[in-house]
C-alpha positions in Angstrom: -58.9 23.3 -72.0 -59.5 19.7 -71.3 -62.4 18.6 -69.3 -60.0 15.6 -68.4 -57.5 18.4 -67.1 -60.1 19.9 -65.2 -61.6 17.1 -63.6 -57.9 15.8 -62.7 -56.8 19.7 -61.3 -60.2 19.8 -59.1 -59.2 16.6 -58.0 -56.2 17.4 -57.1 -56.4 20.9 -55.7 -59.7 18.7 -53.2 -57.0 16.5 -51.8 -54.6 19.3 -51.0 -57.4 20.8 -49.2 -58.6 17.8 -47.0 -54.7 17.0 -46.3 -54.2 20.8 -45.5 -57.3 20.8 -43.2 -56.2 17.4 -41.7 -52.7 19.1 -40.9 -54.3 22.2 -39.2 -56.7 20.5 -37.0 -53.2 18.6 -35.7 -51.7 21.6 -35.1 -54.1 23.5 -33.2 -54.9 20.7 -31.2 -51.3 20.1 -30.2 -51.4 24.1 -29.4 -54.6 23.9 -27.1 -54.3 20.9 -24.9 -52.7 19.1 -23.1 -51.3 15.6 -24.0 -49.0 13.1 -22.8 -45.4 12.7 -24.4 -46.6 9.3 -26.4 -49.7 11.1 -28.1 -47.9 14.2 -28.7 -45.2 11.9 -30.9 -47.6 10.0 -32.5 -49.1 13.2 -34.0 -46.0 15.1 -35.2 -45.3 12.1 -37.4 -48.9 12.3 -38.6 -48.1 15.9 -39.6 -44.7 14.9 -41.4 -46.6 12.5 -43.1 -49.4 14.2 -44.0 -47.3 16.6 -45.6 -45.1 14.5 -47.3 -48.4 12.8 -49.0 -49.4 16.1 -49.9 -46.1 16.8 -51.4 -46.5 13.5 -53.1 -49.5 14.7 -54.7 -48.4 18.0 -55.9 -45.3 15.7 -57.4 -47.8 13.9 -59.4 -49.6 16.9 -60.5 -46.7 18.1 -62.0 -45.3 15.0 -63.7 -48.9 14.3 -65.0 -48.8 17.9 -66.4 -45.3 17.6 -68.1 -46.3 14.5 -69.3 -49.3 15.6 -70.8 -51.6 13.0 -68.9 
């Protein structure tokens, strides 16, 4: 295995887990409390982005592994 393969997959696998912990706090804190309508919008397209960018990055992943980096 390649250590530049490595180093790109823990990199990779890192961001998914900061964007997936980013999207949970979001949800749990739109679960728990109370917000007004304004904040409550602004934070559901946080979430849709935030998964989109993680989406993004799994794209990447991929492409970078088909292409062979």
């Amino acid at each position: 295995m390649d250590i530049l393969f490595l180093a790109h997959t823990f990199n990779v696998l890192g961001e998914l887990m900061i964007g997936f912990t980013a999207i949970a706090v979001h949800y749990r804190f739109l679960k728990e409390h109370k917000v007004d309508a304004r904040v409550l919008n602004t934070m559901k397209k946080e979430q849709v982005l935030g998964i989109l960018g993680m989406i993004f990055i799994m794209a990447g992943y991929l492409i970078r592994l088909k292409i062979g980096f």
